[in-house]
N, C-alpha and C positions, 0 to 999 in steps of 0.2 A: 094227464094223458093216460089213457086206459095201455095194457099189456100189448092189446096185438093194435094200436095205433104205433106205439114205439116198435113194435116189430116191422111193421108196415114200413117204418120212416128208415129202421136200420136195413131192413133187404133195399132200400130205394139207394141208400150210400152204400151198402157192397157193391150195388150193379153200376153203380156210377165210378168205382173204383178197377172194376174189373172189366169191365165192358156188357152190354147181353148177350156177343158172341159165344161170351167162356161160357155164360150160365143158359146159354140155349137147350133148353127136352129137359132143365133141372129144375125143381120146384124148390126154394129155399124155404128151410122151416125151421121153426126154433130147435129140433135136431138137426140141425145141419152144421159141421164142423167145420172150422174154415180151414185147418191142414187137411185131414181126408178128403173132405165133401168139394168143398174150393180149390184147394189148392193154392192158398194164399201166402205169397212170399213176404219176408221182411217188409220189403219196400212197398206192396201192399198194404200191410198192416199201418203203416207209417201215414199212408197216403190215406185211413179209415179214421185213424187216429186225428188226423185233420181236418176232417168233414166232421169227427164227430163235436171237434171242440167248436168246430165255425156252430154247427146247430142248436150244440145243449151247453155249449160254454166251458169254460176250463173246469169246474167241477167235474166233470164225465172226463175223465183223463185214465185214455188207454194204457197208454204206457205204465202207469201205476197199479194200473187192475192186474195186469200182466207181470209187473215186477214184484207182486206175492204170489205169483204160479212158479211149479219149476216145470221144465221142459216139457215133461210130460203133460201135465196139467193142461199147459198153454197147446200142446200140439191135439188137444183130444178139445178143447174148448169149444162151446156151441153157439150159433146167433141166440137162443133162449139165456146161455150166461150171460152176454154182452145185456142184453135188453134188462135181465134184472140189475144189471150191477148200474144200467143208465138209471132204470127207475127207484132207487134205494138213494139217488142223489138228490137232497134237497129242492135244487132249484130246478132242475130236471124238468120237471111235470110242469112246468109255468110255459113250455118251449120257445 
C-alpha cells in the first residue's frame, strides 16, 4: 500500500471514530494532530486502536506505538506518524 492510500484508509477510521460532525470545515492531513487538531480522548484513541487492529492486524498495535512516547510525544503526535509507524509493519502493506 502506497503512503497516502494508508493515509487515506487512517482519515477513513478517525472519521469513523469520531464522527464527520466533529471533523466538519476540517481537512485532516498527515499534519494533523490528534490532541490539538482532533481533540481525541483516551477512549477515542482506544476505539482507533481497534479499527486499526480489525484492518492491518495485531502487528499495527497502537497501544505499543504509544507506550515508547511520553506524554508529550503522544499529545503532539500526527496522522503522518501513525501512517508511517502502520507502514514500517511487515504485514501491513498486504491489507
Amino acid at each position: 500500500m502506497s503512503e497516502s492510500e494508508v493515509l487515506d484508509e487512517v482519515i477513513r477510521l478517525i472519521v469513523e471514530v469520531v464522527g464527520e460532525d466533529v471533523l466538519l470545515g476540517m481537512e485532516v492531513t498527515a499534519d494533523t494532530t490528534f490532541s490539538d487538531d482532533l481533540g481525541l480522548e483516551s477512549i477515542e484513541f482506544v476505539a482507533l486502536a481497534d479499527k486499526l487492529r480489525e484492518r492491518y492486524g495485531s502487528q499495527v498495535d497502537l497501544v505499543a506505538f504509544l507506550g515508547d512516547m511520553d506524554i508529550d510525544e503522544i499529545m503532539a503526535m500526527t496522522v503522518g506518524q501513525l501512517v508511517g509507524h502502520i507502514q514500517a509493519q511487515p504485514a501491513a502493506s498486504t491489507g
